[in-house]
N, C-alpha and C positions, 0 to 999 in steps of 0.2 A: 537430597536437598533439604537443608533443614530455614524454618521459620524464624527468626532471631525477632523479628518486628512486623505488628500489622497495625492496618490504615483502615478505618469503615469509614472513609469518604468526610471527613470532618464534623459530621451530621450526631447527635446526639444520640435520634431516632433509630435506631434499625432498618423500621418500616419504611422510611424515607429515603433509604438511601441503598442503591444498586449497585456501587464502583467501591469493591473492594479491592485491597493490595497491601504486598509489604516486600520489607527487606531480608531476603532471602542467602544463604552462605551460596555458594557456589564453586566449580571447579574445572577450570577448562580441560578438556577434554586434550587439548592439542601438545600444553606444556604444563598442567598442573597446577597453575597457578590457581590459589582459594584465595576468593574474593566474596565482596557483599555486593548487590543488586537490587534493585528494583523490580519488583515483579506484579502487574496486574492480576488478579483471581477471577473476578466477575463484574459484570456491567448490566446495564438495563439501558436497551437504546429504545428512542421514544420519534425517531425520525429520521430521514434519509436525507444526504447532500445529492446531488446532482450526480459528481460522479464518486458516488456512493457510501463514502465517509459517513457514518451510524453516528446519529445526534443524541445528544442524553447525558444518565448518567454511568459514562464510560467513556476508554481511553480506546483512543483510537489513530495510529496502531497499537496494539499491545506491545508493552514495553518488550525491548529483543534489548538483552545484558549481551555486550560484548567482554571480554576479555582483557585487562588493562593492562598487560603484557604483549601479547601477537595479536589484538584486536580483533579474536576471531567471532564473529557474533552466533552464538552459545542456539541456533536454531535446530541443532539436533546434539544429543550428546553421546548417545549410544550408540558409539563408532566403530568400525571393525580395524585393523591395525592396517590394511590396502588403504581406508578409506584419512585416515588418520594423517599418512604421509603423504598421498596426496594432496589434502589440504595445508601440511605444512608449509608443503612449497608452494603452492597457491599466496598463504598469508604472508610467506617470506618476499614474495615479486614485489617489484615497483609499484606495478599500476593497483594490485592490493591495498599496499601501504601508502596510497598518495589516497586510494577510498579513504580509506582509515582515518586522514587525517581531515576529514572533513564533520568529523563527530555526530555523524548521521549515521546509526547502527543500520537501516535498510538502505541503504545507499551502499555500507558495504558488502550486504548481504548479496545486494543485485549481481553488483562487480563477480563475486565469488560464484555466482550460483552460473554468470554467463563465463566464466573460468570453466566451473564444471559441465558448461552444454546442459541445462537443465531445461525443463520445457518451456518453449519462450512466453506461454501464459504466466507462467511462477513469476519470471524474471520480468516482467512487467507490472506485475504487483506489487513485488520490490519497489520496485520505480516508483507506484504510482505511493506506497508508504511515504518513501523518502521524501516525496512531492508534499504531503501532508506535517509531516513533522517540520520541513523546510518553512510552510507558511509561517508557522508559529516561530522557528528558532532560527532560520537563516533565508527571509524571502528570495535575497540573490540566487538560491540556488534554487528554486521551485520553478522557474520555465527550464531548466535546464532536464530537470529529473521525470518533470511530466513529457517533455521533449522525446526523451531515451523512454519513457513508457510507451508513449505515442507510437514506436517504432517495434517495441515489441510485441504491444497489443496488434499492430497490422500483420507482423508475422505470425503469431497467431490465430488473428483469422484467417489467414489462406490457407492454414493446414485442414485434410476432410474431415466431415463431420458428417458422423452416421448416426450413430443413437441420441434420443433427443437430450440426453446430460451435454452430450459434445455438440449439439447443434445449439441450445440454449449458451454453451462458455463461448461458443463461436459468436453468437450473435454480440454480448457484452463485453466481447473482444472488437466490434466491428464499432459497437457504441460508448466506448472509452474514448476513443478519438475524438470524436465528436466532441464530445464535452470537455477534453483536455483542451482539443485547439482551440478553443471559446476562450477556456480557459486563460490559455497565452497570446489571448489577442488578437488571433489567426482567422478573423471571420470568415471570407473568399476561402478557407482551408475548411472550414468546419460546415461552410454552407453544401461544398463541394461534395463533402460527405455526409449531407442530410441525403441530397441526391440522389448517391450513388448506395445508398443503403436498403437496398430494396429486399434483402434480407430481414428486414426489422420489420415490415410488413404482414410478415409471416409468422411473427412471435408465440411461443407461450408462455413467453411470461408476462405476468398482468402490470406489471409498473412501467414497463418499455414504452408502452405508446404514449402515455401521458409523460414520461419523460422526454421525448423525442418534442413533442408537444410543445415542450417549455423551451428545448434546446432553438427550437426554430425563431419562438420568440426571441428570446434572446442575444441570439445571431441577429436577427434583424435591427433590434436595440442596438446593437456592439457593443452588448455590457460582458465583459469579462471579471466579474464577480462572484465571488461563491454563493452559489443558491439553495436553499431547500428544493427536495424534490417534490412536484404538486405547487410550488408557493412562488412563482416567478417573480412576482413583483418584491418580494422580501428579502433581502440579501441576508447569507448566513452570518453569525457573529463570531 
């Protein structure tokens, strides 16, 4: 991968400025095609959304370079030649190439990743990207993406959880929803699973209850607004 162009955040300063990036050669992995990109290097986040989008300065998600040929979004490259034609015909199908056309690189990353049966936390993530980048570049699509997140974060958490890494994704698989269906307006959905959350009770992680916190207010408001986390009465910008 080579460096053809770099970005230090517009800023004069150095010292001032955390969100680095640049325009990078690239080459898909699937048909060859060399192409330029966009590529994030580093960030400095200075605050948290609600459902969890890192505030600051940094890009979020990190830019994912698709392929401007079979649109395969460039998320791993060092492929094994099994792994290679399987995803060919993955990005050759229909419902692939209809992702594709929606110019949301995790949007078609998700589509592929639930192609390849991947773990339905990954594949929610995707979602919940695509839901992010949708705000800014295509709102139409953002209840739809947090929607299909919504669904794979719940199948995620039903799966067991023994060690407390997989009891902790369990838990912020169980509190994604939550804030998603807030999110899209769903209050009776989101209150339903303040509820029924009696797993969050039990947390180790220290941001969850004051998160939980803010979700309940909120629900109650029926504000489906993007919030900082901690700062309920503030809507994100």
């Amino acid at each position: 991968m080579k460096i053809i162009a770099f970005l230090l955040c517009g800023v004069l300063s150095p010292a001032l400025c955390a969100h680095t990036g640049g325009v990078v050669d690239l080459k898909c992995p699937l048909d060859g095609t060399e192409f330029k990109s966009w590529q994030d290097f580093s960030g400095t986040s200075y605050g948290l959304r609600l459902d969890l989008k890192r505030e600051g300065l940094i890009a979020q998600p990190w830019a994912l370079a698709q392929c401007p040929k079979c649109h395969f979004p460039l998320f791993k490259t060092n492929l094994s030649e099994d792994e290679k034609s399987e995803l060919r015909t993955i990005v050759a199908g229909n419902r692939f190439i209809r992702a594709a056309k929606s110019r949301n690189p995790y949007f078609a990353l998700a589509v592929l990743q639930e192609e390849l049966q991947a773990p339905p936390k990954k594949i929610a993530e995707s979602y919940l990207y695509a839901s992010w980048l949708a705000e800014e570049n295509n709102p139409g699509s953002y209840r739809a993406f947090a929607k299909r997140a919504i669904e794979w974060f719940d199948l995620a958490a039903g799966r067991p959880a023994e060690a407390d890494d997989a009891k902790n994704s369990r838990q912020i698989s169980i509190y994604l929803p939550i804030e998603l269906s807030r999110r899209v307006g769903e209050f009776d959905e989101a209150k339903q699973r303040i509820n029924d959350a009696a797993d969050l009770n039990k947390t180790k992680i220290k941001w969850l209850p004051g998160a939980l916190a803010d979700e309940k207010r909120l629900v109650a408001a029926k504000d489906a607004s993007p919030h900082d986390m901690g700062k309920p009465g503030d809507a994100s910008k």
